[in-house]
C-alpha positions in Angstrom: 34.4 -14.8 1.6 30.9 -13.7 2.0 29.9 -16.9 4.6 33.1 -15.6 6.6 32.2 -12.1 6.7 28.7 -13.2 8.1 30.4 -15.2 10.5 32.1 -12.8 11.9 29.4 -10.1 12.1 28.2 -12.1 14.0 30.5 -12.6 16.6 30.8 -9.3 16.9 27.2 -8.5 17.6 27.3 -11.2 20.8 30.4 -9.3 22.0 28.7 -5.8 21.1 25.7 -7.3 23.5 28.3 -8.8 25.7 26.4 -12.1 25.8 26.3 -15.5 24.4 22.9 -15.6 22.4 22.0 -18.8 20.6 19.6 -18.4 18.1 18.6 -21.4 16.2 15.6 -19.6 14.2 13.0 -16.5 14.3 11.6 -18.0 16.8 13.5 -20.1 18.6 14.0 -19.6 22.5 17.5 -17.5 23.0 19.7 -18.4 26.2 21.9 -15.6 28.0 23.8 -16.0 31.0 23.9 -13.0 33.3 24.3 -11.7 36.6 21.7 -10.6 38.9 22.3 -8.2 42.4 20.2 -8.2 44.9 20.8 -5.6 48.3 20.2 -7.2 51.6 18.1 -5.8 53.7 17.0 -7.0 57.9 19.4 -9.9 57.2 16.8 -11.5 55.2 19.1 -13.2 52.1 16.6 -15.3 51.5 14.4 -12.1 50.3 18.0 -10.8 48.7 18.2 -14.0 46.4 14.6 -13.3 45.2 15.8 -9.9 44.4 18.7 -10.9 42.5 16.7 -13.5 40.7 14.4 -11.1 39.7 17.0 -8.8 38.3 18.3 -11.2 36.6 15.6 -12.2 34.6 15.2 -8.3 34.0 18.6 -8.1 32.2 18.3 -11.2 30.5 15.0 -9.3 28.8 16.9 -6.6 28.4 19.6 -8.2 26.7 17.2 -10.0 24.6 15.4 -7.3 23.4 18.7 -5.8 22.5 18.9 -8.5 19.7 15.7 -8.7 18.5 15.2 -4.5 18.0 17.6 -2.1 16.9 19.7 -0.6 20.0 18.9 2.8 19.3 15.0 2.2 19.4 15.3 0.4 23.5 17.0 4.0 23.9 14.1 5.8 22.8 11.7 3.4 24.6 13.1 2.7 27.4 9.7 3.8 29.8 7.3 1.7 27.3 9.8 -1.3 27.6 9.6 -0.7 31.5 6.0 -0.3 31.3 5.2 -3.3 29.0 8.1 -5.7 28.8 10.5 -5.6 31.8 8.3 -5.4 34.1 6.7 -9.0 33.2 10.2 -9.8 33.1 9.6 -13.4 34.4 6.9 -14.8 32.2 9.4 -14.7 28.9 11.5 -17.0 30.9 11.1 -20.6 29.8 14.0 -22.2 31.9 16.6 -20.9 34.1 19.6 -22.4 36.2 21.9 -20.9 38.6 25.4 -21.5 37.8 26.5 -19.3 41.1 25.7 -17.8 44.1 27.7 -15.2 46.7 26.7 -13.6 49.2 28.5 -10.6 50.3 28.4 -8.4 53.5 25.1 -6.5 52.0 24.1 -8.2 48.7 23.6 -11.4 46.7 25.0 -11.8 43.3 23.7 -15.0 41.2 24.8 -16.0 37.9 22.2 -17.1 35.9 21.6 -19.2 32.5 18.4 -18.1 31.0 16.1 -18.9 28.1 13.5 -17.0 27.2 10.8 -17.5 24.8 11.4 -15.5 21.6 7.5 -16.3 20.6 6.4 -14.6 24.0 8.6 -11.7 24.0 7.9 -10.7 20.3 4.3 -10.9 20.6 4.8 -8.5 24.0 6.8 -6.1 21.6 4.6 -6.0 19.0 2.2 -4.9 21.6 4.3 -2.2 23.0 4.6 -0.6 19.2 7.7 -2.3 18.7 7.5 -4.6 15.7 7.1 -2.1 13.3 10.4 0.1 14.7 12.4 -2.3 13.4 11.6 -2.3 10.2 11.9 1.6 10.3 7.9 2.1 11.4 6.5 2.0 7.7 3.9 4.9 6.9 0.4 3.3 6.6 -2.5 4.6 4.8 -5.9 3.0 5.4 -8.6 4.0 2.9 -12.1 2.0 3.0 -15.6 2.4 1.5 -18.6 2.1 3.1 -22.0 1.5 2.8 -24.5 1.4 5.7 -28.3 0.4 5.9 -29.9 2.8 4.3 -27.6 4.1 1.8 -28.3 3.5 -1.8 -24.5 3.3 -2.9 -20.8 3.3 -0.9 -19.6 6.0 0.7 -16.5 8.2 -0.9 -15.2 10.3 1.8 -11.6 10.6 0.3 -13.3 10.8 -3.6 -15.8 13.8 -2.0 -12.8 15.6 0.0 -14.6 15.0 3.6 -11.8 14.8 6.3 -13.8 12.5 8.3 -13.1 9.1 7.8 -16.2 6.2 7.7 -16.9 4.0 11.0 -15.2 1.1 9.3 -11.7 3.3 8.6 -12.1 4.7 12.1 -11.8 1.6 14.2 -9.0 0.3 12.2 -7.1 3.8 12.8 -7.7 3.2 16.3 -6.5 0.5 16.5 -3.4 0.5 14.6 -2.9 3.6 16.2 -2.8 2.1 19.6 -0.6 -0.7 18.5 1.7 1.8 17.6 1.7 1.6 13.6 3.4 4.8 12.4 -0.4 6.0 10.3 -0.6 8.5 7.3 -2.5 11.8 8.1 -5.9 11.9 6.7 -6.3 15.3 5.8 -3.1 14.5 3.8 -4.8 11.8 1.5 -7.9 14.0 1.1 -5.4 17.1 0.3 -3.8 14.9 -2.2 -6.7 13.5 -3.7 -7.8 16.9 -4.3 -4.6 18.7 -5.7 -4.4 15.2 -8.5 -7.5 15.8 -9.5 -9.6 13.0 -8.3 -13.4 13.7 -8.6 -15.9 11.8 -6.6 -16.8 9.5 -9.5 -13.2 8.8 -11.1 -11.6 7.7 -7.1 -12.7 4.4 -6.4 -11.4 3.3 -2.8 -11.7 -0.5 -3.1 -9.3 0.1 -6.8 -6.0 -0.9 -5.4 -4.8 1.0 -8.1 -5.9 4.6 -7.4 -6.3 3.7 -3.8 -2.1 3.0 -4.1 -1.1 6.2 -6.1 -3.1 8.5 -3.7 -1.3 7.1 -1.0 2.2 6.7 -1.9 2.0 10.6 -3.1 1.7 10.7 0.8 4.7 9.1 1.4 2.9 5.5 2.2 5.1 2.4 2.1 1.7 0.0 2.9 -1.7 0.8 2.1 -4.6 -1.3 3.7 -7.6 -0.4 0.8 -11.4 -2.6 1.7 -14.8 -1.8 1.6 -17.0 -2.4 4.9 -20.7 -3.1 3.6 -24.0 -3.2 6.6 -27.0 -4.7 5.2 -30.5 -5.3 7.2 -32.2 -8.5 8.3 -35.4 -9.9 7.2 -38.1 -8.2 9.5 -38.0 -8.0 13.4 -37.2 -10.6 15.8 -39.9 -12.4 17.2 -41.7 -10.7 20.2 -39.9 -7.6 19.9 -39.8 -4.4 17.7 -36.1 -5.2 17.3 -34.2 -6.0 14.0 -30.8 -7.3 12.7 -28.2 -6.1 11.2 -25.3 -7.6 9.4 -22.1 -5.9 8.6 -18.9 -7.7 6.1 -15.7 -6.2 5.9 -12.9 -6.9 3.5 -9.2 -5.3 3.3 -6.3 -6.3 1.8 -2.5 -4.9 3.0 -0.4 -4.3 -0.3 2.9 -2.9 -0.6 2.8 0.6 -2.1 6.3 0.3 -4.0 6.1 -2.9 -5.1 1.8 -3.8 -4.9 2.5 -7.0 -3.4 0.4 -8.3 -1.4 1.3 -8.5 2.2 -2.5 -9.4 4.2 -5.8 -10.1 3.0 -8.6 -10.7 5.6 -12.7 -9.9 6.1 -14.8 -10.5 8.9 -18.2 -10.7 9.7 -20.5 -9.1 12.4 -24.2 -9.3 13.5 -26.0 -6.6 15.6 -29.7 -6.0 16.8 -31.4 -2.8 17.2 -34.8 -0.8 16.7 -32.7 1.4 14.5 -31.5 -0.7 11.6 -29.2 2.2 11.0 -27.8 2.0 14.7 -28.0 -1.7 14.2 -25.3 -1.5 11.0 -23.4 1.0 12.7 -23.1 -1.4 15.6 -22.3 -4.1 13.4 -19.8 -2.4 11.2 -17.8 -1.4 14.3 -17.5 -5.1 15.8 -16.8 -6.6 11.8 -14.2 -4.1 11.3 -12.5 -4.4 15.0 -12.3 -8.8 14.2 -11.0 -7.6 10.9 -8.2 -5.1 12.5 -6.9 -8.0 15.0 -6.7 -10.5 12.4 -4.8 -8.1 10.1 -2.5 -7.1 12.6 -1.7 -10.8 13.3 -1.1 -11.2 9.8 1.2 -8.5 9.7 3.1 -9.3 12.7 3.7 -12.7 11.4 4.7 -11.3 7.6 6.9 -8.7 9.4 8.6 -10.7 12.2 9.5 -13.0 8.8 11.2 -9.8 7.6 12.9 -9.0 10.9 14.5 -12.4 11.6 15.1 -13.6 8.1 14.4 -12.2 4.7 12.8 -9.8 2.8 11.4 -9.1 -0.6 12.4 -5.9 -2.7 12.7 -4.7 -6.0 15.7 -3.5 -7.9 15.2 -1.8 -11.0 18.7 -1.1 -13.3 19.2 1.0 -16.1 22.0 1.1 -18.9 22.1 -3.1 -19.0 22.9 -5.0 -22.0 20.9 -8.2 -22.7 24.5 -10.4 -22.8 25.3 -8.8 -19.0 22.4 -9.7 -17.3 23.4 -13.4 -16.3 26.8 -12.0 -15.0 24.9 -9.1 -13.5 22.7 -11.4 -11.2 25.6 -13.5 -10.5 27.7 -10.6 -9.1 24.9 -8.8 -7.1 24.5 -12.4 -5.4 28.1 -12.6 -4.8 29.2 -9.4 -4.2 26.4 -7.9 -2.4 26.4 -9.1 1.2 22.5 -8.5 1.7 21.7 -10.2 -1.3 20.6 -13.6 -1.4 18.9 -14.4 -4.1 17.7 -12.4 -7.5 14.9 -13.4 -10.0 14.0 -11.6 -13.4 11.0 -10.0 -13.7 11.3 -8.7 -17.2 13.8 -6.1 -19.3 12.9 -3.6 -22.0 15.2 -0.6 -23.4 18.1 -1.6 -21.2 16.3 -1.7 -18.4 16.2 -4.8 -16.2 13.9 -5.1 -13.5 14.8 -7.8 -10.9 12.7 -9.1 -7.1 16.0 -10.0 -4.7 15.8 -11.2 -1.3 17.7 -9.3 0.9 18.4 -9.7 4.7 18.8 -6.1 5.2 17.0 -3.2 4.4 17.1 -1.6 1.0 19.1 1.3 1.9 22.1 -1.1 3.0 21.5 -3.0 -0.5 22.1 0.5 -2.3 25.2 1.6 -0.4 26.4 -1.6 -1.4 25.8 -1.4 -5.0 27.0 2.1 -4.9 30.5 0.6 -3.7 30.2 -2.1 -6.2 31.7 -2.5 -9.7 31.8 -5.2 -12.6 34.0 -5.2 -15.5 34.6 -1.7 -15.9 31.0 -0.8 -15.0 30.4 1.5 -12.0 26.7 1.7 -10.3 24.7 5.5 -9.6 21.9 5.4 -6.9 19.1 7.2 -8.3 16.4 6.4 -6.0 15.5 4.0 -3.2 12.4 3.6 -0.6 11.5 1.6 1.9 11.2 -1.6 -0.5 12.7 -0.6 -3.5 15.8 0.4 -5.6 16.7 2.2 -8.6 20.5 2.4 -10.3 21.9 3.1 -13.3 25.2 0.9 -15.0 27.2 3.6 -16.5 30.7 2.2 -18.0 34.4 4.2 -16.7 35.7 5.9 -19.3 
């Protein structure tokens, strides 16, 4: 029952698209067939036929994308998509063949089988912000410490309440920023940090621990929590009053509701100057700019796992009895479409807490549940997030 409701969700979504879509994996190319129009103009057809090539390949791409992201986000994006996708229209096509060609009194019209590289095209959306939209733009919080030449011990600018962030934590806003990563406010973590409590000595921004409470009291679904240390060379360079500088940086990307571990990177950066302070500065910047590419491929590769396959969450159930938890499992993985798998990660005072892997998003796994029922049992939502899930069994009277 459940394989044939899949099925035919499936044929639906090709009809809802209104094309045939193969897809034989994440990342496998995807062949449409569409038809492109192309105006003449001078009597030139030969210039028409480009044309209608061309906007061919354009809504293939467009078709495309309407698989891969959700059709509600192209909406809201249609300029950026013009700007950064369709436009390049033809380099996400791997092969094409033209399966007809008429021309009319003042146009050409060519139907066209298409396949166009999945790799390429989600690597191009990931660029244009994308990625992240479709899996709801999670709420990052990025929180380093730092410690440049000439500073006995790391810097604390969330511990000490100072708004402005360090040069490591800086370039890595930037830069997510511009990628399109949806980023939690600053003066938000510092205003939180404050109202909990937190001194300058008790917040330690490298503990994952504190680092994670502070920023999902911010409403943070991923936290990116490193340290960026500069330290100076032994003396100047040979000939010159200059001296070198050396900067590592370390971050790790965890989830906030469930604190696993999504990334984990560090770089490593060298920088010369007369200023060993300038010359960490320097350094620091280019460590932690390696460090934000390589996270961000990290992520794109961890999420795009998550967007064309499955994902990991955690469902937490109160009001269990120890005998019901083998049936309980069983029914969730049979009666929950999004469900494909649970496994037991521990139960104390009736209260079972399980990782599943889902192929939706958690909010579709707790409608389900909510609709769900075993042996007189009856499930009440009392909380979910972007990752996880919380219900209570309560038995119908």
């Amino acid at each position: 029952m459940k394989q044939l409701l899949r099925v035919s969700l499936f044929y639906m979504s090709l009809l809802l698209f209104c094309s045939q879509v193969a897809i034989a994996s994440g990342s496998a190319p995807i062949t449409v067939e569409v038809e492109g129009y192309g105006s003449i103009v001078g009597g030139r057809k030969d210039t028409a036929r480009e044309s209608a090539l061309r906007n061919a390949f354009r809504q293939a791409i467009e078709q495309v994308v309407g698989v891969m992201v959700q059709s509600k986000t192209v909406v809201q994006n249609s300029e950026l998509l013009n700007d950064k996708v369709l436009s390049k229209s033809a380099g996400f096509i791997k092969t094409y063949s033209v399966l007809s060609e008429v021309f009319e009194a003042d146009a050409c019209r060519l139907k066209v089988r298409t396949t166009v590289s999945a790799v390429r095209l989600e690597k191009s959306l990931d660029d244009a912000g994308l990625l992240s939209k479709k899996l709801d733009k999670p709420r990052i919080a990025i929180i380093m410490t730092e410690q440049n030449i000439g500073n006995d011990t790391p810097s604390n600018t969330l511990g000490n309440g100072t708004v402005n962030a360090g040069i490591s934590e800086s370039v890595i806003n930037d830069y997510f920023a511009k990628k399109g990563y949806n980023l939690v406010d600053r003066d938000t973590l510092v205003a939180l940090a404050r109202r909990s409590g937190f001194s300058p000595a008790s917040v330690n921004e490298s503990d994952s621990e504190t680092a994670l409470q502070i920023a999902s009291s911010g409403g943070a679904e991923v936290v990116v929590v490193g340290q960026a240390v500069a330290k100076a060379g032994s003396g100047v360079l040979s000939g010159t009053n200059m001296r070198a500088s050396q900067a590592t940086v370390s971050a790790k990307v965890v989830d906030a509701d469930t604190a696993q571990l999504i990334a984990s990177c560090s770089a490593s950066s060298n920088a010369v100057h007369v200023n060993p302070t300038a010359g960490g500065a320097d350094a620091l910047r280019k460590a932690s700019r390696e460090l934000a590419e390589n996270m961000n491929k990290q992520l794109v590769a961890k999420w795009g796992k998550k967007v064309s396959g499955t994902r990991t969450a955690r469902l937490t159930i109160d009001g269990v009895v120890f005998s019901d938890i083998a049936g309980l499992r069983e029914m969730l993985q049979n009666r929950v479409n999004c469900i494909e798998e649970t496994f037991e990660r521990g139960y104390r005072d009736g209260t079972l807490s399980l990782d599943v892997e889902i192929t939706g998003k958690a909010r579709e796994m707790a409608d389900e549940i909510a609709a769900a029922n075993m042996n007189g049992y009856r499930f009440n939502v009392l909380s979910f997030s972007g990752n996880t899930v919380k219900v209570k069994m309560d038995k119908v009277h």
